[in-house]
BAGUDREN-523241 format. One record per residue (C-alpha): residue number from 1; x, y, z. Coordinates in steps of 0.05 Angstrom, whole numbers, plus 5000, padded with zeros to 4 digits. Layout:
BAGUDREN-523241
+-----+------+------+------+
|   n |    x |    y |    z |
+-----+------+------+------+
| NUM |    X |    Y |    Z |
...
+-----+------+------+------+
end
This chain:
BAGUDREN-523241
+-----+------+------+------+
|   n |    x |    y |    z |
+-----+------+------+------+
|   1 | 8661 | 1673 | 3002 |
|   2 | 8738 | 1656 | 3008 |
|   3 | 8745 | 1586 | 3010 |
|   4 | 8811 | 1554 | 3049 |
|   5 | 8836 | 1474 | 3065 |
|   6 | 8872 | 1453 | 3123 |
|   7 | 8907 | 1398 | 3121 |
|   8 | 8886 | 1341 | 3178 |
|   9 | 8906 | 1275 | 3184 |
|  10 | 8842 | 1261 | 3230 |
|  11 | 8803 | 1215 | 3174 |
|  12 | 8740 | 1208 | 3231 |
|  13 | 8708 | 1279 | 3241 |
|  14 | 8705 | 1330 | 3189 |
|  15 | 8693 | 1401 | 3211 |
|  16 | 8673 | 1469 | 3175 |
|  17 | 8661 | 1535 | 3204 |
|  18 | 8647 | 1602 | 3169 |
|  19 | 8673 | 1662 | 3201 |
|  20 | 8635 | 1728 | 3179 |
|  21 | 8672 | 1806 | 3189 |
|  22 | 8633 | 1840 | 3229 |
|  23 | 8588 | 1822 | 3283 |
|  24 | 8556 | 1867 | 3339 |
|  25 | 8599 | 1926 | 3325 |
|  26 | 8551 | 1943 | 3265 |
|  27 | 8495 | 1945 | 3314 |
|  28 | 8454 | 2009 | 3302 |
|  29 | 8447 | 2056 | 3365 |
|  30 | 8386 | 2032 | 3410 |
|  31 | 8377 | 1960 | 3353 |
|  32 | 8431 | 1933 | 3394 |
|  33 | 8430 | 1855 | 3395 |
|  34 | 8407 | 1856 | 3310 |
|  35 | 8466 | 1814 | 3290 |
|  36 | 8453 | 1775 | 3329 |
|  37 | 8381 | 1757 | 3324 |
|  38 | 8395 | 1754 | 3250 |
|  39 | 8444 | 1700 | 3249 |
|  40 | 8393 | 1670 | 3294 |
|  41 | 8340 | 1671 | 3239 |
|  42 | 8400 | 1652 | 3185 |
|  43 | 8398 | 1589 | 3216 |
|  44 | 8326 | 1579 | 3224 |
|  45 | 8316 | 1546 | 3155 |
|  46 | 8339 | 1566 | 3079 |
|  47 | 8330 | 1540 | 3018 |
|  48 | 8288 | 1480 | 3010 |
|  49 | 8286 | 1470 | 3085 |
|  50 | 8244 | 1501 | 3127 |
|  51 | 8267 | 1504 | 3212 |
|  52 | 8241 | 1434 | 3231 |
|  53 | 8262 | 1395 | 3164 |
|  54 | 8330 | 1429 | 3176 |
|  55 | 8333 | 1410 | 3246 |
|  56 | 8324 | 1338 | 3220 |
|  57 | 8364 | 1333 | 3169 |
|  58 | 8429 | 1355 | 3209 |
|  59 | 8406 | 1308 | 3266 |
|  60 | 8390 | 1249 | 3218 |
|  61 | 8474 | 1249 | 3213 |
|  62 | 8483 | 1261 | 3283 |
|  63 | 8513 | 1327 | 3259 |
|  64 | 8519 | 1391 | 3302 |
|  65 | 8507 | 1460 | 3264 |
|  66 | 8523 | 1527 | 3318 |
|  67 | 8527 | 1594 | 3314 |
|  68 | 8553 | 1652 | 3354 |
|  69 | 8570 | 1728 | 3347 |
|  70 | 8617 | 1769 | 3374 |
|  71 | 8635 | 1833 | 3373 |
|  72 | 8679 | 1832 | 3309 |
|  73 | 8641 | 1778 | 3268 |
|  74 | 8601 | 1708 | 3268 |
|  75 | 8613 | 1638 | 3268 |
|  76 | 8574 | 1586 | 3238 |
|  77 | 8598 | 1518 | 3250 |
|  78 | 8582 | 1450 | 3229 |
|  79 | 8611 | 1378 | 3248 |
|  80 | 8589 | 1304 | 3231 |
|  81 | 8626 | 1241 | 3222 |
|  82 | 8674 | 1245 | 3150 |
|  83 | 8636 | 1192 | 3117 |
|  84 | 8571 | 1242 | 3119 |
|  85 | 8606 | 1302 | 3113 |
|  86 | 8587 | 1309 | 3032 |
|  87 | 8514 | 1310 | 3035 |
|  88 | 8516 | 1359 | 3103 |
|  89 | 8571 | 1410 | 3080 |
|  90 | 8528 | 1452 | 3026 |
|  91 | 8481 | 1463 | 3069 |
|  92 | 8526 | 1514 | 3105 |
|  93 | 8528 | 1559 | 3028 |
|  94 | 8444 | 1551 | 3034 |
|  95 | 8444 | 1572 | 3100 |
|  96 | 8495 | 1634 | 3090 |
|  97 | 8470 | 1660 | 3020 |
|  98 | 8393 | 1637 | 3012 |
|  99 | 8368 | 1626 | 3086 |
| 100 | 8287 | 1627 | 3090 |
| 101 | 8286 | 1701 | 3138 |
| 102 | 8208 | 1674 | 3156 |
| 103 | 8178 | 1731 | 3191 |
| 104 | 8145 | 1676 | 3244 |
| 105 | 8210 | 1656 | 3259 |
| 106 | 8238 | 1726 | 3271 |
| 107 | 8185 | 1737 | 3327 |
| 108 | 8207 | 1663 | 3359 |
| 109 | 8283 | 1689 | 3351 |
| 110 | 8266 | 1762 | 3388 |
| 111 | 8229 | 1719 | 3442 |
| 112 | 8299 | 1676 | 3445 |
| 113 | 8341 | 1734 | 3456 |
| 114 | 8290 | 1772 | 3507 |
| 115 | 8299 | 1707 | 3544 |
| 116 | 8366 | 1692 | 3545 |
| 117 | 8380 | 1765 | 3569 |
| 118 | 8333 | 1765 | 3629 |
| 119 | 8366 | 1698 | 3652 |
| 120 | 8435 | 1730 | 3644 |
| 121 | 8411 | 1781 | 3693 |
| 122 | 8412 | 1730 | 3751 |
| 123 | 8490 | 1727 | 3742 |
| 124 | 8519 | 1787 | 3781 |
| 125 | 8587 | 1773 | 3745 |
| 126 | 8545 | 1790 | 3680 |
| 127 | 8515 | 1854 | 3718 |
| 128 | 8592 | 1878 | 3736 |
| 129 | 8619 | 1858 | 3668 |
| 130 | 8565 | 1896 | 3638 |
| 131 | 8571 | 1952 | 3676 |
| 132 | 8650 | 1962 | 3670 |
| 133 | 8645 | 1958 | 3596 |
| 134 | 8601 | 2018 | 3589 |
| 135 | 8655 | 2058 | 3632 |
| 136 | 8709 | 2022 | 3594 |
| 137 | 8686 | 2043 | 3531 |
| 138 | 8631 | 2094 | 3533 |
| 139 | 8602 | 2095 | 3463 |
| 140 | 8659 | 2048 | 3425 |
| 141 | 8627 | 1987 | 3399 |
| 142 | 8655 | 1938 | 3450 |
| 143 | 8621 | 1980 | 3511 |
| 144 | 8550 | 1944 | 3489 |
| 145 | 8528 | 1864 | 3493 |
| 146 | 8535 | 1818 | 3440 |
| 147 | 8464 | 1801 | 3458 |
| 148 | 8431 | 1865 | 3456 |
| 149 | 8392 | 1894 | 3509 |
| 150 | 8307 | 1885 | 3527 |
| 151 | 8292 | 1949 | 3507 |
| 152 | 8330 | 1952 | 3439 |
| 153 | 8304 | 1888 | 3425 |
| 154 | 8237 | 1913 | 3433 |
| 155 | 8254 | 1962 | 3389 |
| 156 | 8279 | 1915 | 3322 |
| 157 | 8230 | 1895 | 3264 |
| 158 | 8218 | 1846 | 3221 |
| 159 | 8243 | 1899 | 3155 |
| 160 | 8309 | 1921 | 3209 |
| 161 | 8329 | 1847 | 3203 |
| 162 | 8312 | 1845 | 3126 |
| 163 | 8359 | 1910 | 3113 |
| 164 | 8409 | 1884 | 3157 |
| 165 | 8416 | 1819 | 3116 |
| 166 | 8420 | 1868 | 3055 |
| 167 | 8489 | 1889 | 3082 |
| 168 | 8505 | 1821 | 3120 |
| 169 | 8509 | 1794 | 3052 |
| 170 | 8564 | 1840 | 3028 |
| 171 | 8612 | 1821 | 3078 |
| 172 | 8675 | 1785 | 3079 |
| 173 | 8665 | 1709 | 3090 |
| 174 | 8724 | 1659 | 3100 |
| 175 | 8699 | 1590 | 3100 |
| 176 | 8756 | 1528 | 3131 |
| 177 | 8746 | 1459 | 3129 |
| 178 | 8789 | 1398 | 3135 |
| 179 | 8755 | 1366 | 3081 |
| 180 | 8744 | 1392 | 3021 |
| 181 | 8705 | 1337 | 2985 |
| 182 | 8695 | 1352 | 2908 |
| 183 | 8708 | 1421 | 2910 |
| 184 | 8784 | 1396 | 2916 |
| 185 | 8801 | 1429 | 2845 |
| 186 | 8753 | 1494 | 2849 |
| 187 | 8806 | 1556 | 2845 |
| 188 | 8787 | 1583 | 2910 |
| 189 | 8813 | 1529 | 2955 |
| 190 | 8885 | 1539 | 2979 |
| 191 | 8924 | 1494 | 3027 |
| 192 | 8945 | 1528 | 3081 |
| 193 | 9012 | 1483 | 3085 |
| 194 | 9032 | 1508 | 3020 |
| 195 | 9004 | 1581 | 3013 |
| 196 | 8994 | 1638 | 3061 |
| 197 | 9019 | 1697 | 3017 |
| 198 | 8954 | 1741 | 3019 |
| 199 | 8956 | 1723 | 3100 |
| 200 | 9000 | 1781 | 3132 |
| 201 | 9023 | 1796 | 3200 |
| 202 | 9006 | 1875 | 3230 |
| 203 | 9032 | 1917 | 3274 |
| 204 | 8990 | 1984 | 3306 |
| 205 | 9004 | 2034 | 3352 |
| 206 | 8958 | 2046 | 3413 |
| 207 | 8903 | 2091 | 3413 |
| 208 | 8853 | 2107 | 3467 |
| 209 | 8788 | 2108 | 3453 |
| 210 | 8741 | 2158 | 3482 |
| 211 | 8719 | 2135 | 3548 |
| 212 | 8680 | 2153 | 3608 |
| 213 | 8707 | 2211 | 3657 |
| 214 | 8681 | 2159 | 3705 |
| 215 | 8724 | 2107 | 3722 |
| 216 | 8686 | 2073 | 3780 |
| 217 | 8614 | 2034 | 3767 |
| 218 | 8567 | 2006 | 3831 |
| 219 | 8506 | 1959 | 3831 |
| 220 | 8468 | 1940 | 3885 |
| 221 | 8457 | 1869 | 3888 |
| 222 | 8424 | 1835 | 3957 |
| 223 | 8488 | 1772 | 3962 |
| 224 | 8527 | 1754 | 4012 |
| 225 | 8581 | 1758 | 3962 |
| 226 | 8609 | 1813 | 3924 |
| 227 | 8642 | 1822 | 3858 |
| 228 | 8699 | 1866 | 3839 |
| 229 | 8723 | 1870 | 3765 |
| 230 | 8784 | 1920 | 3748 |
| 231 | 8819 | 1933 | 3687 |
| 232 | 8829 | 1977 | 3616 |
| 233 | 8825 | 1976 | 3547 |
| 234 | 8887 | 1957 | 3508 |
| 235 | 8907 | 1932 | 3448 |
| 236 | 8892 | 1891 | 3390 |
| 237 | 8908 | 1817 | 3374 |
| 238 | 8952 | 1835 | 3318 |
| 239 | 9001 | 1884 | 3367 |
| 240 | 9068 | 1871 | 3386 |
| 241 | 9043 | 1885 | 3465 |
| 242 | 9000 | 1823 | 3455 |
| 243 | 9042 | 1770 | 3467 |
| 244 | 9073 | 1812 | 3530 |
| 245 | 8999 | 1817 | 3559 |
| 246 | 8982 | 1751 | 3547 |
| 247 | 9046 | 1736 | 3591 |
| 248 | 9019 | 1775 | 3652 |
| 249 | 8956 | 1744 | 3639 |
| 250 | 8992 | 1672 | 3645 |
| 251 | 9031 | 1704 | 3711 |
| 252 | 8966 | 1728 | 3749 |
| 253 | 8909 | 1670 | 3732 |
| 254 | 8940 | 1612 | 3693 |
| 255 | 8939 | 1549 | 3752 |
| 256 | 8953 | 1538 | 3828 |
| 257 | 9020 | 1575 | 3809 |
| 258 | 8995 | 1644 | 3793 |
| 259 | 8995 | 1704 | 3819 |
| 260 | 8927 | 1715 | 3841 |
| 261 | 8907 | 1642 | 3867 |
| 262 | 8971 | 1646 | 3917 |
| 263 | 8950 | 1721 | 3942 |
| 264 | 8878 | 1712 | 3939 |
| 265 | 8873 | 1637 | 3959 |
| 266 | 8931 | 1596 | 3982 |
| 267 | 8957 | 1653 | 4024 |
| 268 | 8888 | 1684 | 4050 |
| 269 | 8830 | 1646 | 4035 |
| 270 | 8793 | 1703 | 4012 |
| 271 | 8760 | 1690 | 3941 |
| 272 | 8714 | 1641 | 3917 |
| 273 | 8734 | 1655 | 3848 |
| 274 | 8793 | 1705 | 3810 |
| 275 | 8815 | 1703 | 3747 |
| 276 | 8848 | 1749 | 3680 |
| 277 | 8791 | 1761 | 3625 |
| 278 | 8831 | 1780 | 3560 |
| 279 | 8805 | 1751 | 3493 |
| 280 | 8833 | 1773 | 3426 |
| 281 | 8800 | 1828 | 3397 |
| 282 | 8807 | 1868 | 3337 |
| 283 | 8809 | 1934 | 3365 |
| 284 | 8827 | 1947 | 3444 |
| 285 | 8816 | 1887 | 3482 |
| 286 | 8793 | 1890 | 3546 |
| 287 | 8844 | 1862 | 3607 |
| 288 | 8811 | 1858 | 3664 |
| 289 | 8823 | 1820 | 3740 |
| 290 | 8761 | 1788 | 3769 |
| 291 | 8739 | 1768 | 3828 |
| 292 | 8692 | 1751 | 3876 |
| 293 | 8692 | 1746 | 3953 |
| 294 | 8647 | 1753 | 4016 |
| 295 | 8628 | 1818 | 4044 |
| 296 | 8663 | 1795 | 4110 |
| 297 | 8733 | 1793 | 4068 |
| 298 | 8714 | 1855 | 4009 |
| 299 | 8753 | 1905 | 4038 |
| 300 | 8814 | 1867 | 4048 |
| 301 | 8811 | 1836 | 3976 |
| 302 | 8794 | 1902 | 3954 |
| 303 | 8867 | 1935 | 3972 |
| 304 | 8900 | 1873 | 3964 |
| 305 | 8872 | 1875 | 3889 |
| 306 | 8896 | 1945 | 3880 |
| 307 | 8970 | 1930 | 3908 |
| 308 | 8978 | 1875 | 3859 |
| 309 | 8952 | 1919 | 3796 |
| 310 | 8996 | 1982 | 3823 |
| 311 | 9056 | 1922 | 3831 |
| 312 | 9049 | 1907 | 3760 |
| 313 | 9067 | 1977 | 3745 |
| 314 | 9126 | 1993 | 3778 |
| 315 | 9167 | 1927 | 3803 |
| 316 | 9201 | 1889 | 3753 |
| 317 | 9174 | 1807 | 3759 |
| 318 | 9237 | 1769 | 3762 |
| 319 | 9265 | 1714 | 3711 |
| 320 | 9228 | 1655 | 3753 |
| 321 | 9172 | 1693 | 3754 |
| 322 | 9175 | 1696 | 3680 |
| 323 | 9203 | 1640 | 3661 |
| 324 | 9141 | 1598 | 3693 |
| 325 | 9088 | 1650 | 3653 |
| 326 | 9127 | 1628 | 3595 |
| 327 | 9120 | 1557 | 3609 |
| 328 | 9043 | 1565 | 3625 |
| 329 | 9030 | 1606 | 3570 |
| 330 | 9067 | 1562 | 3528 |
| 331 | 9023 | 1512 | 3552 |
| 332 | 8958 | 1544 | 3547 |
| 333 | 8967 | 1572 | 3470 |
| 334 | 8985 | 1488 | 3454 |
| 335 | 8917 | 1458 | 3491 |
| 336 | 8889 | 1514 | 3457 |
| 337 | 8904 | 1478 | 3389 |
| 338 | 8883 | 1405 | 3407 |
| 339 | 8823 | 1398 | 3391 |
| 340 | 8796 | 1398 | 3313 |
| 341 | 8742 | 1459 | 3329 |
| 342 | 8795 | 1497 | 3363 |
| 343 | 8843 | 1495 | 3309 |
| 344 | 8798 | 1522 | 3251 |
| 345 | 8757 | 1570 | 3285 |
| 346 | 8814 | 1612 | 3311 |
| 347 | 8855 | 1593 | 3237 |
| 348 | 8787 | 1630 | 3205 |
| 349 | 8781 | 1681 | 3243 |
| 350 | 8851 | 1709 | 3236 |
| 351 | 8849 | 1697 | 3159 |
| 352 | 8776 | 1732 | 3160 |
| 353 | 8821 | 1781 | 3184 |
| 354 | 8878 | 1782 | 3131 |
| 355 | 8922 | 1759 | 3191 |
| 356 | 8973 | 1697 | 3195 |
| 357 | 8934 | 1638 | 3205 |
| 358 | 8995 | 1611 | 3250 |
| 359 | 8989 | 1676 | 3300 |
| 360 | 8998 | 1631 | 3355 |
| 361 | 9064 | 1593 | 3331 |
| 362 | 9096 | 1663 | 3316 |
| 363 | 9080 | 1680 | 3395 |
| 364 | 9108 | 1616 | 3418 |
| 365 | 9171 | 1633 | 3382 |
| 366 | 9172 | 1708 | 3418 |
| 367 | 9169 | 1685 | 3479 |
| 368 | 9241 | 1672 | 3502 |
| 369 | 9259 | 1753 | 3473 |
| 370 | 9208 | 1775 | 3531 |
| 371 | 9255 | 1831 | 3577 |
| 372 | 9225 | 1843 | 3655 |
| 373 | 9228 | 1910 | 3629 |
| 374 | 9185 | 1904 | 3568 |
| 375 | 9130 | 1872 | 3619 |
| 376 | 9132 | 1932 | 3663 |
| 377 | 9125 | 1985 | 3610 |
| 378 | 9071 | 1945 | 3578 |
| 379 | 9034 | 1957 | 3646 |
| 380 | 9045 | 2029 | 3647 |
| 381 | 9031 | 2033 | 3582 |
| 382 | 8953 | 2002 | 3587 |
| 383 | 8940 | 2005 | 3669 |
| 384 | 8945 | 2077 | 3681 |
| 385 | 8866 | 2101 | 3694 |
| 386 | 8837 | 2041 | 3702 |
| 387 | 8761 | 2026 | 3712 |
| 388 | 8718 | 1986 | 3770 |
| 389 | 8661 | 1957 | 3764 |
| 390 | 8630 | 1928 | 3830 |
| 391 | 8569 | 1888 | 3855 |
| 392 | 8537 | 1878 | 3923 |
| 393 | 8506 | 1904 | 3981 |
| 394 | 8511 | 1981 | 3985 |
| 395 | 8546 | 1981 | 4052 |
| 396 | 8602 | 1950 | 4025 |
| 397 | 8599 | 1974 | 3952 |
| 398 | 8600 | 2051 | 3985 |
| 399 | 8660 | 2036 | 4025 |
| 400 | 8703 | 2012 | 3967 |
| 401 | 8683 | 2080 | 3927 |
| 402 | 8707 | 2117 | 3987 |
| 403 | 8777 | 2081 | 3986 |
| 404 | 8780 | 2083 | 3908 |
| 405 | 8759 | 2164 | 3908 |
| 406 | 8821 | 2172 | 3968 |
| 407 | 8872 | 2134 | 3927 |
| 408 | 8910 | 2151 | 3848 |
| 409 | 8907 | 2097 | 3804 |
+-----+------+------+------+
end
């Protein structure tokens, strides 16, 4: 494990998270969701604890240990008050290198995820999220859910979780705190005020991955509501397009201001909710438009949702136009860095990464170099052959394919 310091003049809370490489994209074809049930069990007890005297312990200092994984790795997290921070932080090493793996526990942790699935079901934005990443992506690893599906789960033992460990402990592990405690004069701590050298910045060129020939996804769900969710791959969080997509992302869905509240909402009245889903990634990210709206107003939404994706590829936005994404986005990557858990989560994930841990200041320094012309070949560049994913009734889920099978985008 690769141990890094930030510096933080908060003396109150301390904070330390763990970021792992690799998360659901090492999922083995139909064991999908065995990352994730084995960081489950990772934190289900280790070394002199079992589950319940570990559950006490943390919550004896009011303390909060978390975990999540995602498609390129896992988080661990822990937070208490500073002046209990000593005795609480090793347990994070126990819980990463010598966690218990009881084989009661597993079965608990595969009821967990069975659960937590067949509630996410009742969500149709999960259904049409779901269903545009498999025609997104196809077979990539980002086309499947961090979660893993019913039947795969079914389908993972107690020695799949054991063998998985086997390789989960081989893998790069970047630990960040704000306090270091005693460990202040071990070697492997480095401040990250005074010493990023072995933290670079990339560039990459596009590639498409193999996806679907179909580019259009339906579900029938009984609502009086339906969901629409368009968009394509594109790149990763270390590419120079970044920051540019991150700007149209800020011009469509960032506040009252943007692009889709006025069309869809202000203007029209039409959507309940809209929005830009583009997280940093690794490899392609997804950018994608959202919405949903009542079958009374689907239709309209539906071409008004394709006129402002075709827009975006062939007029130019003009300089107020991008001088107030600027300001928003400029806004949104500072909130983004407020809070203590914020900060160090997204510092150890791009350092997991080999990346610069100040990503975000070098994009708030790119912004102003930002050409109208850039923005529209960006869009050309990662628009072209884009993928739908609806749900709703099939009356009105039928006539949208019939528009989208009569038009060329």
């Amino acid at each position: 494990m690769h141990y890094y310091y930030f510096e933080d003049k908060n003396k109150i809370i301390s904070f330390a998270c763990i970021w792992i490489n690799g998360g659901s994209n090492l999922d083995k074809k139909d064991k999908k969701g065995l990352n994730h049930i084995l960081i489950t069990l990772i934190s289900r007890g280790c070394s002199g604890y079992d589950n319940f005297a570990l559950s006490e312990f943390i919550d004896s200092y009011g303390a909060e240990l978390n975990y999540q994984t995602f498609e390129d790795g896992i988080l661990i997290t822990l937070k208490s008050l500073k002046k209990y921070f000593d005795k609480l932080y090793p347990i994070l090493k126990l819980i990463v290198e010598k966690p218990n793996l009881d084989k009661n526990e597993f079965f608990y942790c595969k009821q967990i995820a069975k659960n937590h699935l067949i509630k996410s079901r009742e969500n149709p934005f999960n259904i049409a999220f779901e269903n545009w990443r498999k025609i997104a992506y196809s077979d990539h690893p980002y086309a499947f859910e961090t979660n893993g599906y019913l039947e795969d789960i079914d389908n993972i033992n107690y020695e799949d979780v054991l063998k998985e460990f086997l390789h989960f402990k081989k893998r790069d592990k970047t630990f960040l705190s704000n306090c270091i405690t005693e460990a202040k004069s071990t070697k492997n701590i480095i401040d990250l005020q005074d010493n990023d050298s072995s933290i670079i910045y990339s560039e990459c060129q596009f590639t498409e991955y193999l996806n679907s020939s179909k580019r259009i996804l339906k579900y029938h769900f009984e609502s009086n509501q339906l969901i629409i969710m368009l968009g394509n791959q594109t790149c990763p969080q270390y590419s120079k397009d970044f920051l540019i997509l991150k700007l149209l992302e800020a011009h469509l869905s960032y506040g009252m201001s943007s692009e889709l509240f006025k069309q869809f909402r202000e203007e029209r009245g039409l959507t309940y909710d809209q929005g830009v889903f583009y997280p940093s990634r690794m490899l392609n990210a997804p950018f994608l438009i959202y919405l949903s709206v009542s079958n009374e107003n689907a239709l309209t939404a539906y071409k008004l949702l394709m006129n402002i994706w075709e827009s975006l590829k062939t007029n130019i936005l003009n300089e107020k136009e991008i001088d107030l994404a600027r300001k928003k986005l400029h806004g949104y990557l500072l909130h983004s860095q407020q809070t203590l858990e914020e900060l160090l989560i997204r510092k150890a994930q791009l350092i997991g990464f080999n990346l610069n841990h100040d990503l975000e200041g070098k994009i708030l320094k790119s912004l102003d170099q930002i050409k109208p012309e850039e923005i529209r070949e960006i869009a050309n560049k990662y628009f072209i052959k884009s993928h739908i994913s609806i749900v709703g009734k099939n009356e009105i889920t039928n006539k949208i394919i019939n528009l989208w099978n009569k038009s060329d985008v």
